[in-house]
N, C-alpha and C positions, 0 to 999 in steps of 0.2 A: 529641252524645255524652253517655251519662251516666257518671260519674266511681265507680270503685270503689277502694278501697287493700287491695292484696292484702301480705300477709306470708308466705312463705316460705322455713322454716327460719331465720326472721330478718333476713331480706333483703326490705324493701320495695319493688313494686312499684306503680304508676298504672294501673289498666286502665279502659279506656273501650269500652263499648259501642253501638254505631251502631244507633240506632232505625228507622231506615226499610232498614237492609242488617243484618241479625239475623244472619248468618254472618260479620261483620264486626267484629274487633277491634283494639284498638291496646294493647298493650303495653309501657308507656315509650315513646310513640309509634312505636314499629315494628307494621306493619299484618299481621293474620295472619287469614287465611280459615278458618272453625270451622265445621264440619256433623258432629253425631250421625248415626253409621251406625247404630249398635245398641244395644239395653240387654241384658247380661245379668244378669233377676233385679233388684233395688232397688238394687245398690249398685257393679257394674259395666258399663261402657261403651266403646266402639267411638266413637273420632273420625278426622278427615280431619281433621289441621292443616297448610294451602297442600299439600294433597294427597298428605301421610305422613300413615298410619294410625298411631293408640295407641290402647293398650286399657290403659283406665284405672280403679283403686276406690277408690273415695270411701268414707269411715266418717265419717259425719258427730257430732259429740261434741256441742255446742249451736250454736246458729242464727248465729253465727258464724264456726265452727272447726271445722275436719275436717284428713283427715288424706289425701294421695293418694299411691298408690303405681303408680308409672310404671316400666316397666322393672325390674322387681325394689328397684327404689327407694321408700323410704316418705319425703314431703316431711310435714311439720305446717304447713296450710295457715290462716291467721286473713284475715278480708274484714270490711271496711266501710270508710265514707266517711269525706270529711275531718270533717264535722260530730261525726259519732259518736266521731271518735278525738280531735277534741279535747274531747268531753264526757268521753269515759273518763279522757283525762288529768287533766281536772278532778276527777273523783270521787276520783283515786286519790291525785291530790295534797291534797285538801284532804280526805282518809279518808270522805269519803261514800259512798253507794252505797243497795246493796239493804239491806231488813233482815236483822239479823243472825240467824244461825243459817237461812236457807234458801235456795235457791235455783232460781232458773225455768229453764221449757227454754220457749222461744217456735217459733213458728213460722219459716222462714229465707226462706219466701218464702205467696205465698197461694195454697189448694188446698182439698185436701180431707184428714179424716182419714177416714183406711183401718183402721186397728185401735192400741185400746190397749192396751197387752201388760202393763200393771201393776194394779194396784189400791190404794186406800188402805189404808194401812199397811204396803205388805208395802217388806222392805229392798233398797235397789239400791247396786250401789257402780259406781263413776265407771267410764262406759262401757258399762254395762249397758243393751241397747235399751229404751227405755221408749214408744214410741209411733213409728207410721207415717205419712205424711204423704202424699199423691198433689199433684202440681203438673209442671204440661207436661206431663202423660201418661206423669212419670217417680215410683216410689216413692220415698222420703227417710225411711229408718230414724234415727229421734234419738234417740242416745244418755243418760244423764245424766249433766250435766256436774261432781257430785259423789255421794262416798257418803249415804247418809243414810236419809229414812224417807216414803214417798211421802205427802205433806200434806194433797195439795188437786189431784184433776184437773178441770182448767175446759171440759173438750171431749167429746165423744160420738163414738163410729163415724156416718160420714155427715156430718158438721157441716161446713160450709164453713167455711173461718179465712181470715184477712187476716197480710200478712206482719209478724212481731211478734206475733203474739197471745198469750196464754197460751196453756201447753196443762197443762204438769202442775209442782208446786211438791214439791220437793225437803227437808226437812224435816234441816239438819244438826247 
């Protein structure tokens, strides 16, 4: 199993994914059977979980953080590992971080880009789509995860990225 730490609406979760049974998860260790039926479009989807259907939208904000709405319900959804969240505590506790004044949108998983929808200099404000992503043969519209002034984009339509990559710098 590999170990994920899900947060939503502020309530932490443990979710483990089963590598050799990939419709297979665990939950605070409760086991639950996952199969995509459908995509509709980049940012809606069709699942069987233990064999009840949802249709579920993902908005994803940076490579992190998105946002899911189930049932007329909107959850605000943050993911990563133990590793990373005790890094982020460190940065936060000891005021380090990125540099100041910008911000990156990385890649959340590895793919392809499919289109970049900004250019340098022009202005976005937080949640503005700023680039496409393709990975599993599903689209991933990413958001920016602040307002600002586009800086720096490190990627090209076609480029294959690695999960984490750069892809475009935020200028705040």
């Amino acid at each position: 199993m590999q170990d994920l730490l899900l947060t939503i609406n502020g309530t932490e979760y443990n979710a483990g994914f089963d590598k050799e049974n990939k419709n297979r998860i665990l939950i605070n260790g409760n086991p639950y059977e996952i199969e995509q039926l459908k995509s509709y479009g980049s940012d809606i989807f069709s699942f069987s979980v233990n064999r009840r259907i949802y249709q579920i939208e993902l908005n994803m904000s940076t490579n992190s953080h998105c946002s899911a709405t189930l049932d007329g319900m909107t959850f605000d959804v943050d993911f990563t590992d133990e590793t990373q969240k005790l890094l982020r505590q460190y940065l936060t506790d000891s005021g380090a971080g990125g540099h100041a004044g910008e911000s990156i949108i990385k890649a959340p998983m590895p793919g392809m880009v499919v289109k970049v929808l900004v250019q340098v200099g022009d202005k976005v404000s937080k949640g503005d789509k700023v680039v496409i992503v393709e990975a599993m043969k599903m689209e991933n519209v990413l958001a920016a995860n602040a307002s600002g002034v586009i800086g720096k984009i490190f990627v090209k339509e076609g480029q294959p990225v690695e999960k984490d990559a750069q892809l475009i710098e935020i200028e705040i």
